[in-house]
C-alpha positions in Angstrom: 104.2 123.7 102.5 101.1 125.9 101.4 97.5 123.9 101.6 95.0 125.0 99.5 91.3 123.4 98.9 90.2 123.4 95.3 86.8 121.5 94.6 86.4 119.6 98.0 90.4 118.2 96.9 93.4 119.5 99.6 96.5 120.5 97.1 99.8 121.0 98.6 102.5 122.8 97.0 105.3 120.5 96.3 107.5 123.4 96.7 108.2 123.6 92.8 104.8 125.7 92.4 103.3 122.7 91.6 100.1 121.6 93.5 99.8 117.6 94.4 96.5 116.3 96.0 97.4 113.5 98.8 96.2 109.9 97.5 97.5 108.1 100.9 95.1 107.2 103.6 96.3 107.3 106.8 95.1 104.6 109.3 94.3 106.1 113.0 97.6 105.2 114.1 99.7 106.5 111.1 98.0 109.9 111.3 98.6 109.9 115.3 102.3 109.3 114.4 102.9 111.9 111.9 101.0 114.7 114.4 103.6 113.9 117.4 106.2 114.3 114.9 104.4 117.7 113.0 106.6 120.6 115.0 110.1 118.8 115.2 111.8 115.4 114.5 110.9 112.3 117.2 112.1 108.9 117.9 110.4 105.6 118.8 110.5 106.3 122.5 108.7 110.3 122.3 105.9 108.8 119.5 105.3 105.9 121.9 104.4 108.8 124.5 102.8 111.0 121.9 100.5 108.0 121.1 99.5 106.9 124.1 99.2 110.6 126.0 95.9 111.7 128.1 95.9 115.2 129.2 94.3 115.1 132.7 93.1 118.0 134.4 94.2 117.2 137.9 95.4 119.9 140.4 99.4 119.4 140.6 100.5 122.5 141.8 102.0 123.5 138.6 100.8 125.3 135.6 100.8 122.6 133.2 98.1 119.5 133.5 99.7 116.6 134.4 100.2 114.0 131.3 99.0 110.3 131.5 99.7 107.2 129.8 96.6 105.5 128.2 98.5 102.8 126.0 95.7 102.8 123.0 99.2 101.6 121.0 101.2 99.2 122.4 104.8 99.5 121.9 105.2 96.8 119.5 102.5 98.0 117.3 104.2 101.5 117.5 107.7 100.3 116.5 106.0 98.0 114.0 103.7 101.0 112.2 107.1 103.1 112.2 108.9 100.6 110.3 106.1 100.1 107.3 105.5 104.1 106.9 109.3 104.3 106.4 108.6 101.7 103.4 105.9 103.6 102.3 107.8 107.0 102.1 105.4 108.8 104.7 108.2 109.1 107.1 112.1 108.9 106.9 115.3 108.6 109.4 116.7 112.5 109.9 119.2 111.4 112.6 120.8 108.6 114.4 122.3 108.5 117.9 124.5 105.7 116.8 126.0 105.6 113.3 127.6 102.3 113.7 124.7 100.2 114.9 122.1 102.4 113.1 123.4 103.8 109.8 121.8 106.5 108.0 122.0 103.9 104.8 121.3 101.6 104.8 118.5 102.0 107.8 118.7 99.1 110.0 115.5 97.9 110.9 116.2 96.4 113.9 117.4 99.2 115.7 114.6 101.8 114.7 115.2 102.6 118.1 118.5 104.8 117.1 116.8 107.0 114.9 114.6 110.3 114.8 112.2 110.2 112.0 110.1 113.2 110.6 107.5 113.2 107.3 108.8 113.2 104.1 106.7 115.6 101.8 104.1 112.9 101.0 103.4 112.3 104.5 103.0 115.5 105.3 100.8 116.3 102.2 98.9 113.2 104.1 98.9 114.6 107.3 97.1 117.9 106.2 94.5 116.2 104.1 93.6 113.9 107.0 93.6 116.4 109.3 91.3 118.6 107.2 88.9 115.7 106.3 88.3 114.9 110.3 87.8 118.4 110.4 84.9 118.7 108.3 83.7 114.8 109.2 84.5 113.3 106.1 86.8 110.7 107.3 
């Protein structure tokens, strides 16, 4: 997806040539949740993490700092957040580890915890314009 600025406006291409400026508003949370999933697709369990990480700088013996858990996003609220961007079109199911419980269609609500989600286009379009606008302090 190409970003370009245009005016103080983020446009996206749509991938049909056709530029789009992002009219959703992501909440702290939402925005939080579409960045752990912004390389590759993620379940509950790895945004729950991704959420909630703390990078601390403390001497392991190992190249890489050692990664805490600071729960600014309790679990509930997590699953809960997942479940409304899903009905909002930000995010949608790629895969499921279980077809029978968790179906592709219709997506069974109650076991979010089957499925890997990823942004749909309008997410990501989301994504990028929040992500710019913190940038520049504007959100």
């Amino acid at each position: 997806m190409l970003a370009y600025e245009l005016n103080g406006y983020l446009l996206t291409s749509n991938g049909k040539n056709k530029m789009e400026e992002s009219k959703t508003k992501l909440t702290e949370m939402q925005f939080t949740i579409l960045d752990g999933m912004a390389d590759d697709y993620e379940d509950v369990e790895q945004l729950y993490l991704y959420a909630n990480r703390e990078p601390e700088e403390v001497e392991t013996g190992v190249q890489f700092p050692r990664m805490l858990i600071q729960v600014r996003f309790p679990l509930r609220e997590v699953v809960d957040e997942i479940a409304n961007m899903l009905r909002q079109g930000i995010i949608s199911v790629q895969y499921t580890n279980d077809e029978q419980v968790a179906p592709l269609q219709p997506i069974n609500f109650s076991a979010l915890h089957h499925y890997w989600f990823g942004a749909t286009d309008a997410g990501t379009r989301a994504w990028i314009a929040h992500r710019t606008a913190t940038e520049r302090g504007t959100q």
